[in-house]
LUMMI-721933 format. One line per 5 residues: their letters; for each residue x, y, z of N, C-alpha, C, O. Coordinates in nm, 4 decimals. Layout:
N
a	X,Y,Z,X,Y,Z,X,Y,Z,X,Y,Z | ...
//
This chain:
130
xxxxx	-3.4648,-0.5627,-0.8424,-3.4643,-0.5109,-0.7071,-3.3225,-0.4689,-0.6642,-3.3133,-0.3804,-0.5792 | -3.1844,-0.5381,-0.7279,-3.0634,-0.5306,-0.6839,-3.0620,-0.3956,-0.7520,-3.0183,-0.3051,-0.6811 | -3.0983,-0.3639,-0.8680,-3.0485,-0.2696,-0.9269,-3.1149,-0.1046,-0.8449,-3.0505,0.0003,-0.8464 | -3.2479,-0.1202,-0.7826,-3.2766,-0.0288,-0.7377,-3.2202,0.0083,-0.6156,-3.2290,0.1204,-0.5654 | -3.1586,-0.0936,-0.5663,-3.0924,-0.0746,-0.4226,-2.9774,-0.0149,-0.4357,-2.9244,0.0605,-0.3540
xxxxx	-2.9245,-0.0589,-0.5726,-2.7289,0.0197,-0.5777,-2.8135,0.1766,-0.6839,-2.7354,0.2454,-0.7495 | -2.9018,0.1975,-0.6854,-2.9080,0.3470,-0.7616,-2.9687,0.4061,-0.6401,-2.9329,0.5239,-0.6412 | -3.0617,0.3785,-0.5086,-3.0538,0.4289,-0.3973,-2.9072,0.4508,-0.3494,-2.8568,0.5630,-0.3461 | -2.8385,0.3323,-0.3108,-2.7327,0.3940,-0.2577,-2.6097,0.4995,-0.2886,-2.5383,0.5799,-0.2287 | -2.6344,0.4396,-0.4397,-2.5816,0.5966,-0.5038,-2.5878,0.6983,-0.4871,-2.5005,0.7845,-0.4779
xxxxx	-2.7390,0.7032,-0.4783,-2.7883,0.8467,-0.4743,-2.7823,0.9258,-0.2974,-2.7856,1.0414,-0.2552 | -2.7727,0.7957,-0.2380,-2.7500,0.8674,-0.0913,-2.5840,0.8548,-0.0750,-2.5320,0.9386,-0.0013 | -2.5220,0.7838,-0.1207,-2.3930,0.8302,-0.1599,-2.3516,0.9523,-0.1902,-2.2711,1.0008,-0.1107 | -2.3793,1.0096,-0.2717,-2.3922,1.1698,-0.3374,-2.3795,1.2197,-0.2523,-2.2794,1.2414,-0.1840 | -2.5524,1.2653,-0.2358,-2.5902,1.3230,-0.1432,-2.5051,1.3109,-0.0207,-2.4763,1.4261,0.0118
xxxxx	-2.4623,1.2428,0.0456,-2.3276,1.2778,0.1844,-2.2070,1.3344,0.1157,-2.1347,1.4101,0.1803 | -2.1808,1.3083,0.0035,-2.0526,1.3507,-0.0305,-2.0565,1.5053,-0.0326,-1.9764,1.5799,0.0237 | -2.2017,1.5531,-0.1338,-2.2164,1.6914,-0.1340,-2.2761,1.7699,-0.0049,-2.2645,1.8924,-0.0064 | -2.3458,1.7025,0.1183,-2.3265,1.7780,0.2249,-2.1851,1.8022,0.2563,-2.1616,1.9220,0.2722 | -2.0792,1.7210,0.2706,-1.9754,1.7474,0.2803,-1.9069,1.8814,0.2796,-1.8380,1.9437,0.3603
xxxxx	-1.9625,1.9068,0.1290,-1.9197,2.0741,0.0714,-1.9780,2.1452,0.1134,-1.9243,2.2528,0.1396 | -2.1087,2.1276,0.1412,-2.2113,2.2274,0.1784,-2.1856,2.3084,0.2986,-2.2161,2.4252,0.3228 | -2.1097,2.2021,0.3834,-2.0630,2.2857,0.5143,-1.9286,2.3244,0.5139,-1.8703,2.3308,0.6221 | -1.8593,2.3560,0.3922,-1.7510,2.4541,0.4346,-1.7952,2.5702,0.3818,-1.8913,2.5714,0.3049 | -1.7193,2.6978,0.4231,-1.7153,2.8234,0.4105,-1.7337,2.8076,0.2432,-1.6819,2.7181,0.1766
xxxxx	-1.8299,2.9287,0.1851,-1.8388,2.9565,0.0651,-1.7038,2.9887,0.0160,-1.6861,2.9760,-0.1051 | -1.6236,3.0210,0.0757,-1.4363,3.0245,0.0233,-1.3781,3.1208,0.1139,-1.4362,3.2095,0.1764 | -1.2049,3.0789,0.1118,-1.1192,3.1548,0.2089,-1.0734,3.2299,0.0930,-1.0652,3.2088,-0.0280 | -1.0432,3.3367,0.1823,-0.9621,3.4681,0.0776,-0.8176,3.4269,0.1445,-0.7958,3.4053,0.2637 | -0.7437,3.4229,0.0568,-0.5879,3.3980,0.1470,-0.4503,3.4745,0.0006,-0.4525,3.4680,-0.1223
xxxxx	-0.3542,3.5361,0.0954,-0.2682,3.5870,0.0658,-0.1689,3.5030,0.0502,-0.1077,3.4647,0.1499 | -0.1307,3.4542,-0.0902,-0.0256,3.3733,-0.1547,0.0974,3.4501,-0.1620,0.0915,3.5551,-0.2259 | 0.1949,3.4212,-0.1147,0.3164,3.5356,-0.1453,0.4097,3.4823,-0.2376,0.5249,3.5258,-0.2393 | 0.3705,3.3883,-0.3184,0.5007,3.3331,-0.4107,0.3543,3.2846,-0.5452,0.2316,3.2799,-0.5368 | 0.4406,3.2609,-0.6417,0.3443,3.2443,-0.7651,0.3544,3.0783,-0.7754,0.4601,3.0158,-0.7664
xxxxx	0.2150,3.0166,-0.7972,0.1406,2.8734,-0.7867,0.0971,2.8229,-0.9414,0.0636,2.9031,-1.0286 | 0.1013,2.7209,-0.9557,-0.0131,2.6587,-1.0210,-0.1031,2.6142,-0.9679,-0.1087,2.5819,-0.8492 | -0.2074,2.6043,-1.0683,-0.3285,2.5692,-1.0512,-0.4056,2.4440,-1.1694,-0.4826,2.4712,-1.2615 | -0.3708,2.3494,-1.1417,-0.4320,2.2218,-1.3079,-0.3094,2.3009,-1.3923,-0.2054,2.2893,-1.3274 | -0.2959,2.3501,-1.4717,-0.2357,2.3640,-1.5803,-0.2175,2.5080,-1.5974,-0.1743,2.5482,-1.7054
xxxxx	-0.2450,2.5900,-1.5043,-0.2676,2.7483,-1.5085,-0.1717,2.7851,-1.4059,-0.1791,2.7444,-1.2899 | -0.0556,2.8850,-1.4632,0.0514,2.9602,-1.3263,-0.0330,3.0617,-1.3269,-0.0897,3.1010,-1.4289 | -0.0553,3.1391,-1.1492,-0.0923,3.2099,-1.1206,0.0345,3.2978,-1.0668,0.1462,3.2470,-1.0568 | 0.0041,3.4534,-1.0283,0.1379,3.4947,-1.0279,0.0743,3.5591,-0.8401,-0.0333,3.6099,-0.8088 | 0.1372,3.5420,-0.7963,0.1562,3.6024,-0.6026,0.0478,3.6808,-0.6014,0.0145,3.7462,-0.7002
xxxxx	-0.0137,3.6813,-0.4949,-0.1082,3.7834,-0.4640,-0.2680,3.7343,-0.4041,-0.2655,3.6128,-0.4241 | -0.4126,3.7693,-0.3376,-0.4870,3.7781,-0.2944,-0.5563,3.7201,-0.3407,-0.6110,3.7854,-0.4295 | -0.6231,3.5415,-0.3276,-0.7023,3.4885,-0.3898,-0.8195,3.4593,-0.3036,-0.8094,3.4732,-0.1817 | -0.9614,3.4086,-0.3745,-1.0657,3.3563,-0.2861,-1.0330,3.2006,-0.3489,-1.0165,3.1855,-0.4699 | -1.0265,3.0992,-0.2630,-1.0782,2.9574,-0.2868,-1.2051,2.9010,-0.2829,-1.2126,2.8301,-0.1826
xxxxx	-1.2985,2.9006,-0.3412,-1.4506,2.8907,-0.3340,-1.4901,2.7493,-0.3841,-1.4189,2.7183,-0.4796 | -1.5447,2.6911,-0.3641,-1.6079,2.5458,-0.3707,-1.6959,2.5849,-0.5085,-1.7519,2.6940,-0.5190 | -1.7004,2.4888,-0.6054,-1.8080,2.4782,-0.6854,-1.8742,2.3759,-0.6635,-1.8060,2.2735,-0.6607 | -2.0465,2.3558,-0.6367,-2.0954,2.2876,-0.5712,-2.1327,2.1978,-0.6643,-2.1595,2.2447,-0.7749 | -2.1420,2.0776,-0.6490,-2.1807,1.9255,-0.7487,-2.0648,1.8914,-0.7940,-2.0346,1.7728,-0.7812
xxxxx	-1.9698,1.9814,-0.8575,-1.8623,1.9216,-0.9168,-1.7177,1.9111,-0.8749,-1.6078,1.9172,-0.9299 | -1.7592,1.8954,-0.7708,-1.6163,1.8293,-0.6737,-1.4522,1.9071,-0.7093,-1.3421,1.8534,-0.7213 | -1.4873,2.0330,-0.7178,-1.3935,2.1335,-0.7791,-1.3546,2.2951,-0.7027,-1.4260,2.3875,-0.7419 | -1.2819,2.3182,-0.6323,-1.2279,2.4126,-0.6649,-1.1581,2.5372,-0.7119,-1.0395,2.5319,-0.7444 | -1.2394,2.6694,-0.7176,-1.2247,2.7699,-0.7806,-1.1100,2.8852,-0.6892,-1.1266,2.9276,-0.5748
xxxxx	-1.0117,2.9106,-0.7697,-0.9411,2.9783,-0.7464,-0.9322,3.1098,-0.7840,-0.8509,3.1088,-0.8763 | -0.9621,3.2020,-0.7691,-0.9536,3.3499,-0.8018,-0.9210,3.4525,-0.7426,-0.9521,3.4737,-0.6254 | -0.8364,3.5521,-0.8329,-0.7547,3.6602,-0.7986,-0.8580,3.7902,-0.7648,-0.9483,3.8458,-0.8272 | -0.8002,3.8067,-0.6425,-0.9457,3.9297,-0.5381,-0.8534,4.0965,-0.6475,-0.8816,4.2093,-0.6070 | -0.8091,4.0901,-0.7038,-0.8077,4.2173,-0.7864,-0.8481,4.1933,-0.9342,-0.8229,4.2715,-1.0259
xxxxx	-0.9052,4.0911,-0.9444,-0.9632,4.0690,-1.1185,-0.8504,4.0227,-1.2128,-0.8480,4.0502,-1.3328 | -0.7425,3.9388,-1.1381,-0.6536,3.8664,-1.2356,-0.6910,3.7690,-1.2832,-0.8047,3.7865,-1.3271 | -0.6578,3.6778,-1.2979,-0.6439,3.5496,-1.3120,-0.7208,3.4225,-1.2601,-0.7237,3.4069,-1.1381 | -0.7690,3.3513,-1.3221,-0.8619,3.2416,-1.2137,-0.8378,3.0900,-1.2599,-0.7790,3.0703,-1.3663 | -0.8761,2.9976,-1.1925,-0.8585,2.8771,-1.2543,-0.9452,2.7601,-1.1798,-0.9974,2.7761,-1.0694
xxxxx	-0.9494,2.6912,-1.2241,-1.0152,2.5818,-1.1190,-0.9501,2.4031,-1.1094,-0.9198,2.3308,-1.2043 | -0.9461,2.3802,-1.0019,-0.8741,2.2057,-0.9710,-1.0077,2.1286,-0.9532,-1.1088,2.1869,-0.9140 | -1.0058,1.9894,-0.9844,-1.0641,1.9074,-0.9433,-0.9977,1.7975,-0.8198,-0.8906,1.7378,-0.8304 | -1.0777,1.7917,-0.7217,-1.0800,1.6989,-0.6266,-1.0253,1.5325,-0.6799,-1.0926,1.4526,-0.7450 | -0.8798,1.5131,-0.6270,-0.8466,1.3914,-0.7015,-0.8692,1.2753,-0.5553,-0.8585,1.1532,-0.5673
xxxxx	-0.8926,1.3267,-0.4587,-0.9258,1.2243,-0.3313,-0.9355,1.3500,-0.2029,-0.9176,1.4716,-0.1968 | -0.9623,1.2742,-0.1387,-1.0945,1.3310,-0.0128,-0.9729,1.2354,0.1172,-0.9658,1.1126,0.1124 | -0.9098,1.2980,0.1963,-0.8745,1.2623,0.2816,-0.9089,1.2835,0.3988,-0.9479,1.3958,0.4307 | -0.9015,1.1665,0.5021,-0.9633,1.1598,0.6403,-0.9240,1.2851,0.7491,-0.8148,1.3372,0.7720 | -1.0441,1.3087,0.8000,-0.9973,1.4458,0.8615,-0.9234,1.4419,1.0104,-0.8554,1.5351,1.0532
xxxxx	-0.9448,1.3362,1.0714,-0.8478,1.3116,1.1872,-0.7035,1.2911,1.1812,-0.6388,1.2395,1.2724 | -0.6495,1.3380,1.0585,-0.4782,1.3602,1.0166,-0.4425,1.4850,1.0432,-0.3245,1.5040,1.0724 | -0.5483,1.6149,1.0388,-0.5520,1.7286,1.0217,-0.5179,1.7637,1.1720,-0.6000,1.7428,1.2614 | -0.3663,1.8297,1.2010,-0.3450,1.8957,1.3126,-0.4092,1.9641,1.4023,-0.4385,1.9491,1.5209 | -0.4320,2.0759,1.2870,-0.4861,2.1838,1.4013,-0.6598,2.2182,1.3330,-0.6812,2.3002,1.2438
xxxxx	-0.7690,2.1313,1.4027,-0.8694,2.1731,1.3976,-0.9235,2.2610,1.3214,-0.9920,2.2619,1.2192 | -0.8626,2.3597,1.4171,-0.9538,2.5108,1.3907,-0.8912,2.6055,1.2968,-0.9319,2.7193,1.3206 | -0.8050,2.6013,1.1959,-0.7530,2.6510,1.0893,-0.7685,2.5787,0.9698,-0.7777,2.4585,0.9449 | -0.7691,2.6746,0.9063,-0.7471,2.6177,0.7201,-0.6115,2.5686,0.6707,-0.5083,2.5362,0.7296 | -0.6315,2.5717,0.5979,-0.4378,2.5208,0.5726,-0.4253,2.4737,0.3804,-0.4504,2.3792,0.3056
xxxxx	-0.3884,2.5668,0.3776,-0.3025,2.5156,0.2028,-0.2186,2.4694,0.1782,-0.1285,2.5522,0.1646 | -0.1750,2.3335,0.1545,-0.0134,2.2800,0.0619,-0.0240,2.3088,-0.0951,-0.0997,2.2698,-0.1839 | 0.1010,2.4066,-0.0882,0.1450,2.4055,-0.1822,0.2637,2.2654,-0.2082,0.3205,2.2123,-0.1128 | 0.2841,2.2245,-0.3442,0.4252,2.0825,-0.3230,0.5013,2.2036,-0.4000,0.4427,2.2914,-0.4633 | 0.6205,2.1947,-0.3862,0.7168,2.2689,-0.4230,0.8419,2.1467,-0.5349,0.9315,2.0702,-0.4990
xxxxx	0.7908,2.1800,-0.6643,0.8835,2.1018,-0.7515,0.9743,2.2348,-0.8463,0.9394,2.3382,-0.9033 | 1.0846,2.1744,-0.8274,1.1968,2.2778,-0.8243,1.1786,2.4034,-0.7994,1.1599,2.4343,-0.6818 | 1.1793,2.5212,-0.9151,1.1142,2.6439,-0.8376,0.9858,2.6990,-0.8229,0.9644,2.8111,-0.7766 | 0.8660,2.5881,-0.8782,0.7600,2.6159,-0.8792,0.6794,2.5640,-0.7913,0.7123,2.4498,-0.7592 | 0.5747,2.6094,-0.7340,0.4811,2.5603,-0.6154,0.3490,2.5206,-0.7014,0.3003,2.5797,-0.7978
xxxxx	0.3061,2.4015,-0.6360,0.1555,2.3554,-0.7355,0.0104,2.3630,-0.6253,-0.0045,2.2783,-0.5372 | -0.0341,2.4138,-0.6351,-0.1955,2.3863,-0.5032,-0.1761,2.2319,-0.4950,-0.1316,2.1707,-0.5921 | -0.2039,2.1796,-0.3981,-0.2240,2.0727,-0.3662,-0.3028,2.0063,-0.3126,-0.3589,1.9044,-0.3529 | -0.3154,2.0813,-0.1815,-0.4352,2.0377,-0.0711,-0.5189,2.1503,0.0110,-0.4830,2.2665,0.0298 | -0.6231,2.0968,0.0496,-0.6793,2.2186,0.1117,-0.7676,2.1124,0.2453,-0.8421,2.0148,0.2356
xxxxx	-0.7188,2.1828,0.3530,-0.8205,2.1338,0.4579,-0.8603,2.2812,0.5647,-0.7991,2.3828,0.5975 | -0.9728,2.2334,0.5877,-1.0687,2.3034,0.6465,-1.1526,2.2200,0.7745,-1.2238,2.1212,0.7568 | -1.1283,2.2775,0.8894,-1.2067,2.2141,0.9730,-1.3450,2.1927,0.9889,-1.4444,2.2598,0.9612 | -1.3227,2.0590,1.0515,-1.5141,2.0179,1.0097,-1.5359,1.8816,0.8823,-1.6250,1.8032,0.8494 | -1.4100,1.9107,0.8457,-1.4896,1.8532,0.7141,-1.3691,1.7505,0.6337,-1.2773,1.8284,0.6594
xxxxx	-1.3117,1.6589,0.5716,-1.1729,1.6068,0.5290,-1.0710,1.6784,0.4276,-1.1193,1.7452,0.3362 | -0.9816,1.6710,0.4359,-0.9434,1.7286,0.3660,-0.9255,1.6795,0.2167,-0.9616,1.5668,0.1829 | -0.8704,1.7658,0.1328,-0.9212,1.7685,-0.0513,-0.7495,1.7498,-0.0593,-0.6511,1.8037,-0.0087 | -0.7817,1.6253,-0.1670,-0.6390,1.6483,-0.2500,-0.6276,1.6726,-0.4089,-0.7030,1.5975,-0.4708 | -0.5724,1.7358,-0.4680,-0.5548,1.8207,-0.5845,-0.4493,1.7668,-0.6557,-0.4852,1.7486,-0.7720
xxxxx	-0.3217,1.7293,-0.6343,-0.2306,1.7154,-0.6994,-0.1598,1.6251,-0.6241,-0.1585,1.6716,-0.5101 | -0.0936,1.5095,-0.6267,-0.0162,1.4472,-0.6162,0.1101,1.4004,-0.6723,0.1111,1.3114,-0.7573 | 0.2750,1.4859,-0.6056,0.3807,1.5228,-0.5973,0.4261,1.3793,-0.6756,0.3762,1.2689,-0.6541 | 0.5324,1.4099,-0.7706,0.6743,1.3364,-0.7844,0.7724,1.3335,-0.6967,0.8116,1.4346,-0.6384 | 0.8185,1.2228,-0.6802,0.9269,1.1773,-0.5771,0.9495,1.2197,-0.5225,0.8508,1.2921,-0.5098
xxxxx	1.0576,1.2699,-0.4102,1.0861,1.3388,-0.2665,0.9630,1.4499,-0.2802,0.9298,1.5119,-0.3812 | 0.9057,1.4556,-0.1464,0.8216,1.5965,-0.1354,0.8752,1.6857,-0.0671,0.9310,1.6700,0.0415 | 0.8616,1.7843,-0.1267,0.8796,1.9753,-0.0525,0.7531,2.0165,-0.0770,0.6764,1.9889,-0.1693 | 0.7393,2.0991,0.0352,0.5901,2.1507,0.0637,0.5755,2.2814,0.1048,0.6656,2.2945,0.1876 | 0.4862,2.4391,0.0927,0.4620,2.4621,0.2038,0.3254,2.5200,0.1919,0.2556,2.5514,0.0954
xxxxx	0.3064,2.5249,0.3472,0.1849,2.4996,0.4441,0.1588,2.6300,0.4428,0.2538,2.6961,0.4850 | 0.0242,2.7199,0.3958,-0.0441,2.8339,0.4696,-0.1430,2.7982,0.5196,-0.2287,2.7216,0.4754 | -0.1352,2.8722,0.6522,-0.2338,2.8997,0.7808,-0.3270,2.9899,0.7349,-0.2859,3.0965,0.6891 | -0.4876,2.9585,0.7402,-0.5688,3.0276,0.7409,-0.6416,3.0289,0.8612,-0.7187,2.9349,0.8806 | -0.6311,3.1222,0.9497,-0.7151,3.1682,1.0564,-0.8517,3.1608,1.0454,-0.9233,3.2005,1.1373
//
């Protein structure tokens, strides 16, 4: 009986985690002006969509002129009442020496996603998505 109760709650576990996704935007198109990584992939400046892949707690990154693409996995889910400003999107990039890495992504409505977690002192920066 114990065992059917923790594979219910599992399963309604899930299930909230993936409504979660369900209600953000199918992806923001946003204008990167400096070149990023992505997991293990440099992307070089320019016009990407960020699109959710649904079940697998992942992030798709792709270039809106047919460059380059890559995808992050969700390394923690942060509380959304940290998130300033509501009603905007917002990308951290961490900035380790001259390279910028995706990091985070929050979206209102919903907590924000963390991607990468920085070595020692942090530099950051922040795009605004309207």
């Amino acid at each position: 009986m114990k065992t059917k109760i923790l594979v219910l709650a599992g399963v309604i576990a899930l299930f909230a985690v993936n409504s979660g996704w369900s209600q953000v935007d199918n992806f923001l198109r946003v204008d990167v002006p400096f070149p990023f990584t992505v997991g293990d992939k440099e992307l070089p400046a320019g016009r990407y969509d960020f699109s959710r892949i649904p079940l697998n707690n992942a992030i798709k990154v792709t270039s809106v002129i047919g460059g380059p693409s890559a995808n992050c996995l969700v390394q923690a889910r942060v509380w959304a009442g940290i998130h300033t400003t509501p009603k905007d999107s917002h990308l951290v990039f961490d900035q380790e020496g001259e390279k910028y890495v995706f990091s985070e992504l929050w979206i209102p409505g919903t907590d924000g996603f963390l991607f990468y977690i920085a070595k020692g002192e942090r530099k950051y920066k922040v795009l605004t998505v309207p």
